[in-house]
C-alpha positions in Angstrom: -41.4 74.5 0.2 -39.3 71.6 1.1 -41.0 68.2 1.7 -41.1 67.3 4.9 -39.4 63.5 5.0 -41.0 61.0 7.1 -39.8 59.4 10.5 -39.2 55.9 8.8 -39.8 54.3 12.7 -39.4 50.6 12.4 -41.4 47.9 14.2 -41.3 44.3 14.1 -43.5 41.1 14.4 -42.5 37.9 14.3 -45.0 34.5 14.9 -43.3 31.8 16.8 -44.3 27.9 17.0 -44.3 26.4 20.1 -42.8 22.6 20.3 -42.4 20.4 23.0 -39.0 20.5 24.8 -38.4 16.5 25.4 -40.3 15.5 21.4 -39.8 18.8 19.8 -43.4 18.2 18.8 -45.8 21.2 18.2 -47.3 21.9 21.8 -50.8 23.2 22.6 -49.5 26.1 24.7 -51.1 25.9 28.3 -53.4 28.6 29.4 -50.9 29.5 31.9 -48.3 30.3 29.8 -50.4 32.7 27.5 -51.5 34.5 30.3 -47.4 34.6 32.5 -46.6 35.8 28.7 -48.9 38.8 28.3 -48.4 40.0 31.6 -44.3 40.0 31.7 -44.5 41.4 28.1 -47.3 44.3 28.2 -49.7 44.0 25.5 -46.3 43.0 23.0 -47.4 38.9 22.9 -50.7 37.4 22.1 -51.4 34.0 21.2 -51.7 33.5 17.2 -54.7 31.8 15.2 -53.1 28.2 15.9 -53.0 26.9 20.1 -49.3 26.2 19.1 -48.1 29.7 17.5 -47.8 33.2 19.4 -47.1 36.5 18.3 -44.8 39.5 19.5 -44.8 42.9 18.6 -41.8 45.6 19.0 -42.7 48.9 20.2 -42.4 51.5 18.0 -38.7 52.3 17.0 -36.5 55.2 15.8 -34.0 52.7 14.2 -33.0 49.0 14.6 -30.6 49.4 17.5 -33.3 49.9 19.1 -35.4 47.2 17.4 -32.8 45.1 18.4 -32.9 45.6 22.2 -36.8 45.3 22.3 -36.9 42.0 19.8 -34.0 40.4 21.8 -35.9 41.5 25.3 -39.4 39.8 23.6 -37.3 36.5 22.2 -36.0 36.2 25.6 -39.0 36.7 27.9 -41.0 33.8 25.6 -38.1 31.6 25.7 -38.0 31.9 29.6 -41.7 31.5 30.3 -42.2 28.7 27.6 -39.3 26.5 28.8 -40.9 26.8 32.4 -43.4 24.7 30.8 -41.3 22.3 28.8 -41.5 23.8 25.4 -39.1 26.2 23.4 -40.1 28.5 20.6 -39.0 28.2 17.4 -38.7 30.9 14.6 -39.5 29.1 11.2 -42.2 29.0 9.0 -43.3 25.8 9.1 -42.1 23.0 11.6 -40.6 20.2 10.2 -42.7 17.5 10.8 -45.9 19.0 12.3 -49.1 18.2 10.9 -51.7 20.5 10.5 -55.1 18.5 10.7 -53.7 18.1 14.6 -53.7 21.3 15.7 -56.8 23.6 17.3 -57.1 27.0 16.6 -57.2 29.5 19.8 -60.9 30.0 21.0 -61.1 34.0 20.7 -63.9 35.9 18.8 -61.4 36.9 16.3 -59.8 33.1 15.5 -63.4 31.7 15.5 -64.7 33.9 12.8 -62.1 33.5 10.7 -62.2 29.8 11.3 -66.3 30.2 10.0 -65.5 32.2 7.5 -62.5 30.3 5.7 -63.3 27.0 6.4 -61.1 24.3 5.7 -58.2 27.1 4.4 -57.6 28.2 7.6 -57.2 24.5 9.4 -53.8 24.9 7.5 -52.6 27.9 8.2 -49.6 26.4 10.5 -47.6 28.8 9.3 -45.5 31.7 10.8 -44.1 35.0 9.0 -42.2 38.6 10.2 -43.9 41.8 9.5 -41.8 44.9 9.0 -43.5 48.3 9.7 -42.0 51.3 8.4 -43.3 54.8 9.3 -44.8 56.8 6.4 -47.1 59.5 7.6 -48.2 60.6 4.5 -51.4 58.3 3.2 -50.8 58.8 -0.9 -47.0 58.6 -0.3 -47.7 55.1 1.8 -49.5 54.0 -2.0 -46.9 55.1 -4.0 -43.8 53.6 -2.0 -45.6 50.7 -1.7 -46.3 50.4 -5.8 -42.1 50.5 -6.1 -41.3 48.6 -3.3 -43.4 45.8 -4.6 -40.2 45.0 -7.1 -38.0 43.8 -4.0 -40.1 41.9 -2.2 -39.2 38.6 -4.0 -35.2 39.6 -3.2 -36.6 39.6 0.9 -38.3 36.5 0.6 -35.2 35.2 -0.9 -33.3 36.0 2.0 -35.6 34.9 4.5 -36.8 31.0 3.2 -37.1 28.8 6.6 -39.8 26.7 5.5 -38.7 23.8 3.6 -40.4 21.3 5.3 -44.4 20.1 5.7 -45.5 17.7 7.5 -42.2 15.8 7.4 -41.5 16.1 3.6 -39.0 18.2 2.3 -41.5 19.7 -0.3 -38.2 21.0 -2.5 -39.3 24.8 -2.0 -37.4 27.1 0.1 -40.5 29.0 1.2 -43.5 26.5 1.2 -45.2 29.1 3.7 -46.7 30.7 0.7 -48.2 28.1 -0.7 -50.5 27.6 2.1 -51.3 31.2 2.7 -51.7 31.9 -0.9 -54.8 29.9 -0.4 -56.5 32.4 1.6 -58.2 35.2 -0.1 -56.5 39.0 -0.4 -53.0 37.2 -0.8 -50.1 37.9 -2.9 -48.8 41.0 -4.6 -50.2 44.0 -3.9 -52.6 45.5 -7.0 -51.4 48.8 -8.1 -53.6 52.0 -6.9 -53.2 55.7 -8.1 -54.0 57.3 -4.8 -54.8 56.6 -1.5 -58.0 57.4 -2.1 -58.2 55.1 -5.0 -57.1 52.3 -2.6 -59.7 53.6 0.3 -62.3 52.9 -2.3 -61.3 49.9 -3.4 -61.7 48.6 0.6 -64.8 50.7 0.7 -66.5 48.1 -1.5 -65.8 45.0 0.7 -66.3 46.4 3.9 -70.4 47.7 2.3 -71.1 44.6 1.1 -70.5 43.2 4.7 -67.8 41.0 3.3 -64.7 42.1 5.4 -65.0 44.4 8.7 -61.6 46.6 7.5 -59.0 46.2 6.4 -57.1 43.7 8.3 -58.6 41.5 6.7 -56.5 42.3 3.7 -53.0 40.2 4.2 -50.9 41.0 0.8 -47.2 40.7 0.8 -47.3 44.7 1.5 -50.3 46.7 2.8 -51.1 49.7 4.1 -51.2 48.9 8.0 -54.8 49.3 9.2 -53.8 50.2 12.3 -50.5 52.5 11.9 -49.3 54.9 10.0 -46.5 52.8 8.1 -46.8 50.4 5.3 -46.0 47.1 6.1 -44.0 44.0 4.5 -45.5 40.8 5.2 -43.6 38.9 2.5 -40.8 37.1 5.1 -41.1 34.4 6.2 -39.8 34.6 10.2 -36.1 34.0 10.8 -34.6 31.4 13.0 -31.7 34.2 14.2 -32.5 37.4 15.3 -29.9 39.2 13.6 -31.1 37.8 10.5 -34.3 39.4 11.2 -32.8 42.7 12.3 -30.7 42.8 8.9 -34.5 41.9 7.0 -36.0 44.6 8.8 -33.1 47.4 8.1 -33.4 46.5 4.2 -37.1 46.9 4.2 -36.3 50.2 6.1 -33.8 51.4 3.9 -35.1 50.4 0.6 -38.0 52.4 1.5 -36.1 55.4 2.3 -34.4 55.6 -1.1 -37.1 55.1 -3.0 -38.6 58.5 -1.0 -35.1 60.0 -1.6 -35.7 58.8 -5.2 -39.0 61.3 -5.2 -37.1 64.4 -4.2 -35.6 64.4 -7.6 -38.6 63.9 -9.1 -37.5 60.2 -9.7 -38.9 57.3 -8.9 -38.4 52.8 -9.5 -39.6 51.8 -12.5 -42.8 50.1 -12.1 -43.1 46.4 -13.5 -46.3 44.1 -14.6 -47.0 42.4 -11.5 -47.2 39.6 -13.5 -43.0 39.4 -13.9 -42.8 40.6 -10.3 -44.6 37.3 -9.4 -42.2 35.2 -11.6 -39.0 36.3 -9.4 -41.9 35.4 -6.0 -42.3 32.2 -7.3 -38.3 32.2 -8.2 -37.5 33.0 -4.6 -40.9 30.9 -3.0 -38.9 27.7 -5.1 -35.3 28.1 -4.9 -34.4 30.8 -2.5 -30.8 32.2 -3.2 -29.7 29.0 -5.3 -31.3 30.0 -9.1 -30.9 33.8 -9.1 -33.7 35.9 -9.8 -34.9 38.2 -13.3 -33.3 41.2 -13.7 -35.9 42.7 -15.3 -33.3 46.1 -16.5 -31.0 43.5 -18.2 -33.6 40.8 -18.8 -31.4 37.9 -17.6 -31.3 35.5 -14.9 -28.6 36.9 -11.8 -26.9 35.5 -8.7 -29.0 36.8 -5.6 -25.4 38.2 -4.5 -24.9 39.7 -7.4 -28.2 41.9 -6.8 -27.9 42.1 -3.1 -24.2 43.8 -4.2 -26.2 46.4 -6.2 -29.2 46.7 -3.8 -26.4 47.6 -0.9 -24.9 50.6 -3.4 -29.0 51.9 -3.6 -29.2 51.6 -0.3 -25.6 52.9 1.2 -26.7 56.5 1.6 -29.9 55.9 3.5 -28.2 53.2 5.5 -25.5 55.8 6.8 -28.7 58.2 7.6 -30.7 55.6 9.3 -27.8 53.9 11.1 -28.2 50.5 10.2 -24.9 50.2 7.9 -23.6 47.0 9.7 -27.3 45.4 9.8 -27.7 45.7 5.6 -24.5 44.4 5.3 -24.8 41.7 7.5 -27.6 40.6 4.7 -24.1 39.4 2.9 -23.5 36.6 6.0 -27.1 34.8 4.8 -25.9 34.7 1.1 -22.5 33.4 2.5 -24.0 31.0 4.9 -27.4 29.6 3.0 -30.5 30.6 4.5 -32.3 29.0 7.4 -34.1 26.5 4.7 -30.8 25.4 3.9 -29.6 24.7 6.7 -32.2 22.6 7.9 -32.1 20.3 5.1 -28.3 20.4 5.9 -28.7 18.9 9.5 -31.6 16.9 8.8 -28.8 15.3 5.7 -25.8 15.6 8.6 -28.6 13.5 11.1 -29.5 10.6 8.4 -25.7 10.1 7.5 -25.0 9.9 10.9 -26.8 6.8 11.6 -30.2 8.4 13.3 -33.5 7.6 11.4 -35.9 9.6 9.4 -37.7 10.6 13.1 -35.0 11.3 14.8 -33.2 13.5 11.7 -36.6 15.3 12.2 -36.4 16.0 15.7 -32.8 17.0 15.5 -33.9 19.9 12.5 -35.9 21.4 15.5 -33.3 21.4 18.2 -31.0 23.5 15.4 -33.9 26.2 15.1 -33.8 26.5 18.7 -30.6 26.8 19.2 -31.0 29.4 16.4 -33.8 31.3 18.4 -31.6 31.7 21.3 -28.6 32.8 19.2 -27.2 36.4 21.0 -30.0 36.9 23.2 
């Protein structure tokens, strides 16, 4: 008997900061504007841990065209409401010179418990990231895709860097994100499990002691959704450009897809130590696409294009199926144009050679990411 492929539905979250229009300062988002949000957009926005970050959430997709229309429609509606309250959105990581000991977390029952429960952790978690869900019925086929697809999540994170900056100091990584949310507990790579029971009981133990409610309270780079039926990538951090996103999100579809296609022939990825997995994380976390990451077949350092080249031959075949050909290949335009990280550092460079000072250079690396954010909306 044939086995029966899954739907591979696609859905997409991205975290937004708020800043302040006339400053670009982070913003405490009004009241109001939470609540104009959540009614235009249908249970698809909520605000985020932090007053000055919110969250949207695509409906469930069949492929990224229509991902597309639903994360432009979202970008959009925030973008209208939050300007008619003198702030803009911006989609990147961390905002360039923000600081964290400012901000107020959102006063919901959820927020405040984590707030008790992490203490001083979570006062830094100003911090955004993208979630990509992909639909995988099957529980025990959700583990094992997510054991193989563990291997490319530092190439993603590669991709996406947009958080140079923290609190006004170029910290020298690409994706400093992670260093702050690597502080909180149930982080990082995801452990290997045999089954999904295996990884039920694992949970099982936590949630008996009283020490987590369920498990969304785990936030690895790729989990088991608690609430869907897909596995999820959490390992982006949020891109300034929405086609960026959309070419992230059809990658993670796609490389998910082959490694299923992989199983039909009784084949699957090798499975690596997650111990060298996290070498090319920290790789990526540090230098984005400039150093190259480990090829762990050839056992050498290589260009990020070079293995995006080979990732795209994987992938060709599923992206045909899935109908996302021109959004994988599109992942070719960030490794020809520098991701968002570099590009900030580019204008805030651009601003301090033109004359403006360290402030100002600041302020102008927040008007780029929201030009960015309104990019083909």
């Amino acid at each position: 008997m044939a086995r029966t492929a899954p739907s591979f539905t696609i859905g997409i979250e991205e975290e937004y900061l708020l800043v302040d229009l006339e400053s670009c300062a982070l913003a405490e988002a009004p009241p109001k504007l939470m609540e104009e949000a959540s009614a235009a957009l249908e249970g698809q926005f909520s605000p985020e841990f932090l007053q000055c970050q919110v969250e949207i959430g695509t409906r469930v997709c069949r492929n990224v065209a229509e991902a597309r229309d639903d994360l432009k429609r979202l970008r959009s509606t925030v973008a209208r409401i939050a300007k008619g309250h003198g702030l803009a959105p911006i989609a990147a990581s961390c905002h360039p010179f923000g600081k964290w000991k400012a901000q107020h977390h959102t006063d919901k029952e959820r927020y405040n418990a984590l707030y008790k429960d992490l203490a001083g952790v979570a006062r830094r978690m100003l911090i955004c990231g993208m979630h990509v869900h992909v639909g995988i019925d099957e529980p025990d086929l959700r583990i094992d895709l997510i054991n193989q697809l563990s291997y490319f999540l530092p190439h993603l994170l590669a991709l996406s860097a947009s958080s140079p900056f923290w609190e006004g100091e170029d910290t020298g990584l690409s994706s400093y994100r992670l260093t702050v949310f690597d502080n909180l507990p149930r982080t990082g790579l995801p452990p290997r499990f045999a089954s999904w029971a295996d990884y039920e009981h694992s949970v099982a133990v936590l949630v008996d002691l009283g020490l987590i409610e369920d498990s969304t309270k785990i936030w690895w780079d790729l989990r088991p959704s608690a609430r869907f039926p897909t596995i999820e990538s959490r390992i982006c951090d949020v891109s300034p450009r929405v086609e960026d996103a959309l070419s992230l999100a059809a990658l993670t579809q796609c490389l998910t897809r082959m490694l299923f296609r992989l199983s039909l022939r009784n084949q699957r990825w090798r499975l690596h130590d997650n111990f060298l997995i996290a070498e090319n994380r920290w790789r990526a976390e540090r230098y984005g696409l400039s150093e190259g990451l480990i090829d762990f077949g050839m056992r050498e350092l290589r260009p990020v294009a070079d293995l995006l080249e080979e990732m795209l031959e994987l992938i060709a075949e599923d992206a045909e199926a899935l109908g996302c050909v021109t959004e994988v290949e599109a992942a070719r335009e960030i490794v020809r144009n520098g991701t968002s990280a570099e590009r900030q550092r580019a204008a805030f460079k651009a601003a301090r050679a033109g004359g403006q000072s360290r402030k100002e250079a600041q302020r102008a690396v927040v008007r780029q990411l929201i030009e960015e954010f309104h990019e083909g909306l």
